[in-house]
FIGUPA-613643 format. One line per field, with one value per atom (N, C-alpha, C, O): residue number from 1; residue in three letters; x, y, z; atom name. Coordinates in steps of 0.05 Angstrom, whole numbers, plus 5000, padded with zeros to 4 digits. Example, Ala and Ser with C-alpha at 12.3 -4.5 7.8 and 13.67 -1.06 7.14 Angstrom:
pos = (1 1 1 1 2 2 2 2)
code = (ALA ALA ALA ALA SER SER SER SER)
u = (5264 5246 5264 5285 5257 5273 5258 5268)
v = (4886 4910 4934 4934 4955 4979 5001 5023)
w = (5156 5156 5156 5169 5142 5143 5157 5161)
site = (N CA C O N CA C O)
END
This chain:
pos = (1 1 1 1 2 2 2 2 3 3 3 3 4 4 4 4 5 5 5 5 6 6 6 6 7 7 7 7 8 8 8 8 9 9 9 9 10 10 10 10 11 11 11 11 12 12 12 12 13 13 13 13 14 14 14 14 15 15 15 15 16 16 16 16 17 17 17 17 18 18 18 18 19 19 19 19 20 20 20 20 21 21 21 21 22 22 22 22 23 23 23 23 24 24 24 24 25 25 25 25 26 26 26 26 27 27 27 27 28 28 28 28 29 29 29 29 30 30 30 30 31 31 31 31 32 32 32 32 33 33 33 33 34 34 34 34 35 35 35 35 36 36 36 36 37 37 37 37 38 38 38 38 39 39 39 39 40 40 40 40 41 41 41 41 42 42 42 42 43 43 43 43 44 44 44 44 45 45 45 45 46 46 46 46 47 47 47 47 48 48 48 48 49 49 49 49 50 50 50 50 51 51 51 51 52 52 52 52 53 53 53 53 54 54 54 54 55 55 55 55 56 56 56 56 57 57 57 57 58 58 58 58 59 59 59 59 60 60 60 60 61 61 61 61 62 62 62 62 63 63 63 63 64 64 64 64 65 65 65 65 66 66 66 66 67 67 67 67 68 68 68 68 69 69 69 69 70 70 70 70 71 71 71 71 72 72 72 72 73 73 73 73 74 74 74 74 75 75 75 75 76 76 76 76 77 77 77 77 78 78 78 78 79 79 79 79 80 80 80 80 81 81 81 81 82 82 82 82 83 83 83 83 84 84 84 84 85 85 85 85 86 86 86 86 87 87 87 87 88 88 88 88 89 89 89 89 90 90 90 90 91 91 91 91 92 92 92 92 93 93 93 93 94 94 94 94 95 95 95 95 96 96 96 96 97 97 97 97 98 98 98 98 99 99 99 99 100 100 100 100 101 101 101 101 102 102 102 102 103 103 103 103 104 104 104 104 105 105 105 105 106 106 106 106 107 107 107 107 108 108 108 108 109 109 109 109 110 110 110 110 111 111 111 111 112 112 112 112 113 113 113 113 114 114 114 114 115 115 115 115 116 116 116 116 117 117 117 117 118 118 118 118 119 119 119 119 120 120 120 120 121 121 121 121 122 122 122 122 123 123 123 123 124 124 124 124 125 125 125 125 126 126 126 126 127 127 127 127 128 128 128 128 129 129 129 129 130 130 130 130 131 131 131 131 132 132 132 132 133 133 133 133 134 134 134 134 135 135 135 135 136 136 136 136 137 137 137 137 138 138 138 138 139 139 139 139 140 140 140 140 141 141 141 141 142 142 142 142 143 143 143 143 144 144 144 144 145 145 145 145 146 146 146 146 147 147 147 147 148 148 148 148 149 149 149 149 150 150 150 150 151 151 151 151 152 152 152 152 153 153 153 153 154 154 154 154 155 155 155 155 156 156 156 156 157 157 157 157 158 158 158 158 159 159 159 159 160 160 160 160 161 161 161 161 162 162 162 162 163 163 163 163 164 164 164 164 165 165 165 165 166 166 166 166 167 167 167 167 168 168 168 168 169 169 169 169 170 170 170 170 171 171 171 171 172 172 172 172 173 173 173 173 174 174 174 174 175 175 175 175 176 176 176 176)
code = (UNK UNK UNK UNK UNK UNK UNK UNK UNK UNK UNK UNK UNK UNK UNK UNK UNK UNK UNK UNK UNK UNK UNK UNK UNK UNK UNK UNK UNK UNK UNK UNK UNK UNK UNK UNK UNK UNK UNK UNK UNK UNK UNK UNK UNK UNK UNK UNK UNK UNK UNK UNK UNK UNK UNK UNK UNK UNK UNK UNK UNK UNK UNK UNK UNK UNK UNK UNK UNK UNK UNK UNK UNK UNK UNK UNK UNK UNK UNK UNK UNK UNK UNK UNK UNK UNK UNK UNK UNK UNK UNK UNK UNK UNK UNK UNK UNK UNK UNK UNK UNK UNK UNK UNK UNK UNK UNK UNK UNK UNK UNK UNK UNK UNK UNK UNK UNK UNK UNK UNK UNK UNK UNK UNK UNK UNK UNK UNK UNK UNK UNK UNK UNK UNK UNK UNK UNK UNK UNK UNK UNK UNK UNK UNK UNK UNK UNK UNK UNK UNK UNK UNK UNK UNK UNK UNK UNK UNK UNK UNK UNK UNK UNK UNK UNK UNK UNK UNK UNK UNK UNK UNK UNK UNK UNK UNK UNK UNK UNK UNK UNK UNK UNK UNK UNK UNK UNK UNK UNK UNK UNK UNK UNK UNK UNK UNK UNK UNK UNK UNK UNK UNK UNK UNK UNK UNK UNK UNK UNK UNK UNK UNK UNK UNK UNK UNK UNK UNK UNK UNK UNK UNK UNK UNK UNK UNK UNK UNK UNK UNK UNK UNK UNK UNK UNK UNK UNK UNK UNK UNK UNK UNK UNK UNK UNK UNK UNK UNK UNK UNK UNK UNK UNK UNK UNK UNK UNK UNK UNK UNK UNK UNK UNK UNK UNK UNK UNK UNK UNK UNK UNK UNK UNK UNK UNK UNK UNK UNK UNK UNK UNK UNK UNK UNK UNK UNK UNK UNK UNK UNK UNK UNK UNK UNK UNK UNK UNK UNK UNK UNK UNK UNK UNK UNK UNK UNK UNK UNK UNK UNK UNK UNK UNK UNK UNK UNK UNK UNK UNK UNK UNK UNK UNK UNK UNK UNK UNK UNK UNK UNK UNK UNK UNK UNK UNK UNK UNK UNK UNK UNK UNK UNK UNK UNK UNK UNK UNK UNK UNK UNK UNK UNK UNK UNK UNK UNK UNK UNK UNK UNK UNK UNK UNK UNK UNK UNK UNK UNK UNK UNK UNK UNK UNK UNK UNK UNK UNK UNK UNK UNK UNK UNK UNK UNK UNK UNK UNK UNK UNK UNK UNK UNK UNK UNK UNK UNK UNK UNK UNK UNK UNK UNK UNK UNK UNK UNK UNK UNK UNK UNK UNK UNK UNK UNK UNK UNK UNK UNK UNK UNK UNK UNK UNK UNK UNK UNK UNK UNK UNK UNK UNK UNK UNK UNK UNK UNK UNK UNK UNK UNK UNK UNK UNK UNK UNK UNK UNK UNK UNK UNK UNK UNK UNK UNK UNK UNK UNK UNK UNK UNK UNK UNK UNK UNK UNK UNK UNK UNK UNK UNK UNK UNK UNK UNK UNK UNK UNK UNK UNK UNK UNK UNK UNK UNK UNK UNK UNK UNK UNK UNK UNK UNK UNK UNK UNK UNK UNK UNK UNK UNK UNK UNK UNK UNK UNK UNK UNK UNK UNK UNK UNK UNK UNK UNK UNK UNK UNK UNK UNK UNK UNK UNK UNK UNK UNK UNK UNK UNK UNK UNK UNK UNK UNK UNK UNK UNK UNK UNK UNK UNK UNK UNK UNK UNK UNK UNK UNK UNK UNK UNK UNK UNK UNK UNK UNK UNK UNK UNK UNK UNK UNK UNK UNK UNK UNK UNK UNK UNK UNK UNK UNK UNK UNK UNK UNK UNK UNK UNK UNK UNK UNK UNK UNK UNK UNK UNK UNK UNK UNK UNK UNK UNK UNK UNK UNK UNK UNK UNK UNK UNK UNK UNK UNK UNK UNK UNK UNK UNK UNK UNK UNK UNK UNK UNK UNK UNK UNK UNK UNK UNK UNK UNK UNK UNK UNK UNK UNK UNK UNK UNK UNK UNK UNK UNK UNK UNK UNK UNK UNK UNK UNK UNK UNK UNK UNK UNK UNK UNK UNK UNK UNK UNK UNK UNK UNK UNK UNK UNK UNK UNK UNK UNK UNK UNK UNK UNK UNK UNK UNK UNK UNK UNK UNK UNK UNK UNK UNK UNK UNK UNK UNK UNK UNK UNK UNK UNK UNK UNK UNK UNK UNK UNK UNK UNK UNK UNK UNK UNK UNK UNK UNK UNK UNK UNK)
u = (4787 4771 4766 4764 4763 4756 4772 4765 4807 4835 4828 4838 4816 4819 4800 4808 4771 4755 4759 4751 4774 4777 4798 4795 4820 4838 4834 4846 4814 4805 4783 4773 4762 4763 4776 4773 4793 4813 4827 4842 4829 4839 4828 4842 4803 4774 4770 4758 4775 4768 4798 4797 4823 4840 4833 4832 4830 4834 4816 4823 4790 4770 4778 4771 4795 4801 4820 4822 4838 4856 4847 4854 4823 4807 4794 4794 4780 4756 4774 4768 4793 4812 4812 4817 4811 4816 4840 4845 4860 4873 4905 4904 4923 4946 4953 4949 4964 4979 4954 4960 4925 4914 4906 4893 4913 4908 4937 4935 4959 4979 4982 4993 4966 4962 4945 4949 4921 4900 4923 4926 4933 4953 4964 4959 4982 5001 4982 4989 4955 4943 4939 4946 4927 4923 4944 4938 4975 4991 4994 4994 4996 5002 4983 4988 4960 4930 4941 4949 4947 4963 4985 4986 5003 5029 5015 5019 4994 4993 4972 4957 4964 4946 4964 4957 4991 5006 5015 5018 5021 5036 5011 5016 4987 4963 4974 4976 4978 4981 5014 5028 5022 5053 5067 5086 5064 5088 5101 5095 5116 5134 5151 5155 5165 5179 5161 5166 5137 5117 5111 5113 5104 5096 5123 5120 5150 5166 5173 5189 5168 5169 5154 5159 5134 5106 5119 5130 5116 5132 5147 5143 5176 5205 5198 5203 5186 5183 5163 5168 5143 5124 5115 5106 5117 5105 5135 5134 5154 5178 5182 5176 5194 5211 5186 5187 5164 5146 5137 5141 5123 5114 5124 5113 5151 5171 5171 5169 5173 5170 5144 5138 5124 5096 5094 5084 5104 5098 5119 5112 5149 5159 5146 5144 5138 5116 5101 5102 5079 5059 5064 5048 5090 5103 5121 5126 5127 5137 5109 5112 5089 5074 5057 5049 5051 5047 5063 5054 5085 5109 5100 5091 5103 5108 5072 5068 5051 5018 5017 5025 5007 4988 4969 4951 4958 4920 4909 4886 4907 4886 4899 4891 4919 4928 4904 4893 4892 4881 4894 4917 4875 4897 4891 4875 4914 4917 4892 4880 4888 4857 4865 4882 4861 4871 4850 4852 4827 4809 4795 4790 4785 4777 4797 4790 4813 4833 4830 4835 4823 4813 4780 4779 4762 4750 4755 4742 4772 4772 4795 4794 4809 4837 4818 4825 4784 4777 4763 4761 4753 4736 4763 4758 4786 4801 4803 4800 4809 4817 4794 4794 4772 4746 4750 4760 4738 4750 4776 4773 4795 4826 4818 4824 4807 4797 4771 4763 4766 4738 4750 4744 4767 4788 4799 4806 4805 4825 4810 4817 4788 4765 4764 4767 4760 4735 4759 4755 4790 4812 4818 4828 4814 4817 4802 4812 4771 4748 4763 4770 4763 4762 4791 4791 4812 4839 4845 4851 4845 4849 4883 4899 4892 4917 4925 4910 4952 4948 4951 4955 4947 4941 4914 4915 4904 4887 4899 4897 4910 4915 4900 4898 4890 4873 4893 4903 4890 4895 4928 4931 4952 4969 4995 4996 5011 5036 5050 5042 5068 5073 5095 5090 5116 5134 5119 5120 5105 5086 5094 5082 5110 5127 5151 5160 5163 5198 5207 5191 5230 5256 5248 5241 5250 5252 5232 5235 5203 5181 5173 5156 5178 5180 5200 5195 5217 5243 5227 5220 5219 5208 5179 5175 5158 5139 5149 5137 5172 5176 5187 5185 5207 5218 5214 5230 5190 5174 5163 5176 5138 5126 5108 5097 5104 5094 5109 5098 5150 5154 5145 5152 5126 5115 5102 5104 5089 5068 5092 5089 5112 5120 5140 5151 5145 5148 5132 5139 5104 5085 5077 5072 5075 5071 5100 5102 5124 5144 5147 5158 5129 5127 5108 5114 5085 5066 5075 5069 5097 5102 5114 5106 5137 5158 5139 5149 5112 5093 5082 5076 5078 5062 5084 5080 5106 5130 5135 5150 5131 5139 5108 5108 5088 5065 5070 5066 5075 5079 5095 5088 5124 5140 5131 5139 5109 5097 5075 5078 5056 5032 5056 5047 5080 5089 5108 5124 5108 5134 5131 5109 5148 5132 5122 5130 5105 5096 5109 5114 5111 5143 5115 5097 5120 5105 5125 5144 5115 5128 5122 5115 5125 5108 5131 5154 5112 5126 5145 5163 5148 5165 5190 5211 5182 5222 5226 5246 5216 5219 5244 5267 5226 5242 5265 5282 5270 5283 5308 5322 5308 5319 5332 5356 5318 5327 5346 5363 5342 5359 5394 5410)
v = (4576 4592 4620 4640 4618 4650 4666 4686 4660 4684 4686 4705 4673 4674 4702 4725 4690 4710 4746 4767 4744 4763 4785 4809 4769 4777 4791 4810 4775 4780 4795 4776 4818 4828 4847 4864 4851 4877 4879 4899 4860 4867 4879 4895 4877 4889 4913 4928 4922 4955 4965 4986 4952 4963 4982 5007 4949 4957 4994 5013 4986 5003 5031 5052 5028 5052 5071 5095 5049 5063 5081 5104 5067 5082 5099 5119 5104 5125 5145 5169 5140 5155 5188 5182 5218 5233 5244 5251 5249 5253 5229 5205 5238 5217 5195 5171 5207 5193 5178 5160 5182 5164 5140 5121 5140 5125 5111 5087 5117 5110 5080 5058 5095 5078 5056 5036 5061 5042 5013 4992 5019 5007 4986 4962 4997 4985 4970 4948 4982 4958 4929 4906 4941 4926 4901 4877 4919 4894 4877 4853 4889 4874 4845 4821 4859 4829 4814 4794 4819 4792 4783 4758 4796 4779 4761 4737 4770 4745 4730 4719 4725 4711 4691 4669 4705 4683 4662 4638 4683 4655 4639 4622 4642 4618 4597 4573 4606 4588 4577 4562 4583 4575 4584 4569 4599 4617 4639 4663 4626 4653 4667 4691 4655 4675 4696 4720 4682 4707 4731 4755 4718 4739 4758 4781 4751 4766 4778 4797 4774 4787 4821 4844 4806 4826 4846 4868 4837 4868 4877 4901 4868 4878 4897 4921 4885 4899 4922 4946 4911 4925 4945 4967 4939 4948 4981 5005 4962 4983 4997 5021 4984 4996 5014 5039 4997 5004 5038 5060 5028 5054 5078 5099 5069 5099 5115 5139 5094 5109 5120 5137 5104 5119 5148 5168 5145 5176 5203 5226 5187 5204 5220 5245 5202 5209 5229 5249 5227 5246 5265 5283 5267 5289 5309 5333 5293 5302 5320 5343 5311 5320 5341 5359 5342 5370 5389 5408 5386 5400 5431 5430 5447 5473 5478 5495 5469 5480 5489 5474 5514 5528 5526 5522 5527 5522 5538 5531 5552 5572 5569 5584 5550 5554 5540 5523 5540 5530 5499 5494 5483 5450 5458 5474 5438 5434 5418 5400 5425 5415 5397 5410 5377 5357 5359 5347 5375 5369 5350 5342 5338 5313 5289 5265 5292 5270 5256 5232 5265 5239 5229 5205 5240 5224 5206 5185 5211 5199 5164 5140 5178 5154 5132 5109 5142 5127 5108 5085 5118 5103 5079 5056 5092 5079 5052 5030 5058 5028 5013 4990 5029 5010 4987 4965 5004 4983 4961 4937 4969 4951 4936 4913 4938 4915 4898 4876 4909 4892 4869 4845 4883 4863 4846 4830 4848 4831 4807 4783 4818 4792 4784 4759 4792 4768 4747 4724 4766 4747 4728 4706 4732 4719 4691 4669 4701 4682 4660 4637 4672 4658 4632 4607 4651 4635 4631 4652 4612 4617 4609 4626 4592 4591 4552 4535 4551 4517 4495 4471 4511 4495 4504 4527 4495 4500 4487 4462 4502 4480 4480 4504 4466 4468 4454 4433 4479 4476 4494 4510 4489 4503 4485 4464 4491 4470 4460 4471 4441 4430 4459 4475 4463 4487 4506 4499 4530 4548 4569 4590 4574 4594 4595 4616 4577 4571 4582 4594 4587 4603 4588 4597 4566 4543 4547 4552 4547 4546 4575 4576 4597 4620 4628 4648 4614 4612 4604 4619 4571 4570 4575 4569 4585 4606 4633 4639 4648 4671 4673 4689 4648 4641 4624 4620 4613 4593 4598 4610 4589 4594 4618 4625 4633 4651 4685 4706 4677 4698 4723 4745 4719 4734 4757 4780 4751 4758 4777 4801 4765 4779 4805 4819 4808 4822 4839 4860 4841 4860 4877 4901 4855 4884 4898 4919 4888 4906 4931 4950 4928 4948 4967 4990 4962 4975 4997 5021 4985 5001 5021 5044 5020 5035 5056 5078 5047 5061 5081 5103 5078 5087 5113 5137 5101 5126 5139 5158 5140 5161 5181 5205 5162 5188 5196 5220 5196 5213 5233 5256 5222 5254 5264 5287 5257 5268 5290 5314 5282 5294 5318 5339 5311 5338 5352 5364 5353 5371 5400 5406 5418 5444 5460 5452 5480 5486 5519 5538 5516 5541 5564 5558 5590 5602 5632 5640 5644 5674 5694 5702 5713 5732 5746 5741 5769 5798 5810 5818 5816 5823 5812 5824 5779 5766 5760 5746 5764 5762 5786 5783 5811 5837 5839 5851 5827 5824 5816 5832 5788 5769 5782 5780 5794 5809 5836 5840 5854 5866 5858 5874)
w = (5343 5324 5335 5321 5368 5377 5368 5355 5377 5373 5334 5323 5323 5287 5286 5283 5290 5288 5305 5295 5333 5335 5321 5321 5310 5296 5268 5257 5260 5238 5246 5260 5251 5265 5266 5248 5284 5280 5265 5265 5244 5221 5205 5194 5197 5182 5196 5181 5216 5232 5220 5207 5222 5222 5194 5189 5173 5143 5130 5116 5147 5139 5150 5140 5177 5186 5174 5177 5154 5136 5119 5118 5100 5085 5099 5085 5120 5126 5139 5137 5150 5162 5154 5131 5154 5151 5147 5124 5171 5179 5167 5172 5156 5132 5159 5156 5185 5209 5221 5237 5216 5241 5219 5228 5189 5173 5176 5183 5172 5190 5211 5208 5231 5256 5254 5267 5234 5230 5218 5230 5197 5179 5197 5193 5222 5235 5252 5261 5258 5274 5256 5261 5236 5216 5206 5204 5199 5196 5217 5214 5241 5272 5270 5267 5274 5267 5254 5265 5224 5203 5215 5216 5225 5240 5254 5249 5275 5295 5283 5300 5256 5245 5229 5221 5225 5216 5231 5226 5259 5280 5290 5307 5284 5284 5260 5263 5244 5218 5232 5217 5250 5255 5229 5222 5217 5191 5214 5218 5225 5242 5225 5229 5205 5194 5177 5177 5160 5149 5174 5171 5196 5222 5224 5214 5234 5248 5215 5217 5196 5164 5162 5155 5174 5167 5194 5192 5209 5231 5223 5221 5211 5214 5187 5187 5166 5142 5142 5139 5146 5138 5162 5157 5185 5211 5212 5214 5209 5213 5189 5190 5161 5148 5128 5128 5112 5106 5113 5102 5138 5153 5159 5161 5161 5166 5135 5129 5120 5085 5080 5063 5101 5096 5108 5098 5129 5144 5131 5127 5127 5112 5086 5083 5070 5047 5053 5039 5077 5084 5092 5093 5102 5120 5097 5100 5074 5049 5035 5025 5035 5018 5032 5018 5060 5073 5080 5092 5073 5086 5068 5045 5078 5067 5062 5045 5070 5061 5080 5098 5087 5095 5107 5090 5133 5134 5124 5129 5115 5099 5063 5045 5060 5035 5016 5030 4993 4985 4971 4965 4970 4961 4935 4925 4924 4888 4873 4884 4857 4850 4825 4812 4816 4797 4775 4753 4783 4756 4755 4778 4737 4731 4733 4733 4735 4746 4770 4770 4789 4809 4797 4792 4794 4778 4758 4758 4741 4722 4738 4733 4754 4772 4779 4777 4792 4809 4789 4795 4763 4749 4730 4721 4729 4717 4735 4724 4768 4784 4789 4797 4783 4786 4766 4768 4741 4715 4718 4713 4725 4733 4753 4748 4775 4796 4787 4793 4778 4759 4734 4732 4717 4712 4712 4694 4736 4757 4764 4763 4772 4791 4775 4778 4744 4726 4711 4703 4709 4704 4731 4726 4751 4778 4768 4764 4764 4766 4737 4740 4719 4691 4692 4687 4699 4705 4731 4744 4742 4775 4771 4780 4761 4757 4753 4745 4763 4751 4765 4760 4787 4816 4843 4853 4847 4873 4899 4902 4917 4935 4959 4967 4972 4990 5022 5030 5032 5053 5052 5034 5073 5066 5062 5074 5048 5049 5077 5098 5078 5105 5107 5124 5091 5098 5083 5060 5088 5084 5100 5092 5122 5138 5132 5125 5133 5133 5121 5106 5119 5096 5073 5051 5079 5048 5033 5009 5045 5035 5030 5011 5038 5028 5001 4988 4996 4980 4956 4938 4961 4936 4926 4902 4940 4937 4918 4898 4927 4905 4884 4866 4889 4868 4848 4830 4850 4834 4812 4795 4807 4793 4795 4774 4817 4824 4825 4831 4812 4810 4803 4814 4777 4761 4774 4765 4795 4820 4836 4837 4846 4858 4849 4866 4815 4801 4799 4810 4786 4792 4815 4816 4838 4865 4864 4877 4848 4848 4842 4853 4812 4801 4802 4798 4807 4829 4846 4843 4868 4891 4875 4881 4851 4844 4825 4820 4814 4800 4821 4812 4845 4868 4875 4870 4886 4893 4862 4868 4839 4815 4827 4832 4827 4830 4848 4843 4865 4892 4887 4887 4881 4858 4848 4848 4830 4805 4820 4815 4834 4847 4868 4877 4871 4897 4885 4898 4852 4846 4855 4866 4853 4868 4838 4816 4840 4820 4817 4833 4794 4779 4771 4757 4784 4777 4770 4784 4746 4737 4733 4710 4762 4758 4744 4738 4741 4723 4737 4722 4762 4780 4790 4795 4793 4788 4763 4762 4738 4713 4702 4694 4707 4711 4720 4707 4744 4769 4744 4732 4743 4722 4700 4698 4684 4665 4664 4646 4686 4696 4699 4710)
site = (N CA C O N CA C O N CA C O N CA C O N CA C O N CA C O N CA C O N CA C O N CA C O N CA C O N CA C O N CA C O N CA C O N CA C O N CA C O N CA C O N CA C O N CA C O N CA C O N CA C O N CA C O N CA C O N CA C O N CA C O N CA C O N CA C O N CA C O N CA C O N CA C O N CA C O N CA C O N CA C O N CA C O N CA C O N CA C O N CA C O N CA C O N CA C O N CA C O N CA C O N CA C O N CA C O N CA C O N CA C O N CA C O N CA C O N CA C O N CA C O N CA C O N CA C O N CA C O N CA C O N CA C O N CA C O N CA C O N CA C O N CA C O N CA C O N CA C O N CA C O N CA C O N CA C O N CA C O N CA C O N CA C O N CA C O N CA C O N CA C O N CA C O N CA C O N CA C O N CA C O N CA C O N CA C O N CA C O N CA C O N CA C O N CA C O N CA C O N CA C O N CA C O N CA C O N CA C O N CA C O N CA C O N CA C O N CA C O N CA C O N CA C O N CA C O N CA C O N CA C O N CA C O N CA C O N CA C O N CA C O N CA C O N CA C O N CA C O N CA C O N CA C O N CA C O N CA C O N CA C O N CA C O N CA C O N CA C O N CA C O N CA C O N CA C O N CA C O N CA C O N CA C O N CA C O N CA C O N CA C O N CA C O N CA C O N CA C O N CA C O N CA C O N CA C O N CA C O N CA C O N CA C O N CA C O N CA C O N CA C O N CA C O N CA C O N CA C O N CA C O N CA C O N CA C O N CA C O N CA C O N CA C O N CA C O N CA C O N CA C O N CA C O N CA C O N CA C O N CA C O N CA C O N CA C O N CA C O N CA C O N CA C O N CA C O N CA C O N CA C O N CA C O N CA C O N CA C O N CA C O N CA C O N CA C O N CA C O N CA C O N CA C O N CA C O N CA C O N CA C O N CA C O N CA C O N CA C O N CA C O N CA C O N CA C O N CA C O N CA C O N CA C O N CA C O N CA C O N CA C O)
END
């Protein structure tokens, strides 16, 4: 029970450090501590293939697309440049996922789904038992975080297109 609780634990510092984080890379690092804790929370549960999953994917491939991203979206600012200001749009983003997670819970609460299983399956790590976990009845599930992620990377294009500005002088320029 001790290695659970400590794990969990640095998983909860990790998680929170993501969010409070300032700085895109030390939110970054929080992340990878973070996934690390769940890997070895899986090989408590003996799911080694979920564990050596959660590194290879998420610890490696994941992360490199995360930093690329951040490193994409500061690339070319300024410290003294002023940031892009969205308006009422992050207000309005944050009240929107409030509502959507609020949602979620009370559809969580109302439908839990059409099984409860208590405790974990005998193959619950394995290829097999991972196999038929996504491919089950639970595909549906694993369709949605699909589209999620692919919703997540359009905004990221969307929030870094560069912004087309025309002054009177390469206008001129142009027309000449």
């Amino acid at each position: 029970m001790t290695p659970f609780v400590i794990l969990a634990i640095l998983a909860i510092i990790g998680a929170l450090g993501v969010v409070v984080a300032k700085q895109p890379v030390h939110s970054a690092l929080f992340l990878v501590g973070n996934i690390l804790s769940l890997a070895v929370l899986y090989l408590l549960l003996s799911a080694e293939f979920l564990a050596v999953a959660q590194v290879i994917v998420y610890a490696g491939a994941i992360m490199v697309l995360f930093l690329f991203v951040v490193t994409l979206l500061t690339a070319g600012k300024e410290e003294g440049e002023p940031k892009e200001q969205l308006g009422g749009q992050r207000w309005l983003a944050g009240v929107l996922s409030l509502a959507v997670g609020i949602a979620l819970a009370v559809l969580a609460i109302r439908r839990p789904g059409p099984r409860i299983v208590s405790g974990l399956p005998r193959n619950f790590g394995n290829l097999h038992g991972m196999g038929l976990i996504l491919w089950g009845p639970d595909f549906l599930y694993l369709v949605g975080i699909a589209i999620m992620l692919l919703t997540a990377g359009l905004g990221v294009l969307v929030l870094n297109r560069p912004v087309r500005r025309k002054d009177a002088r390469s206008q001129r320029r142009n027309e000449a």
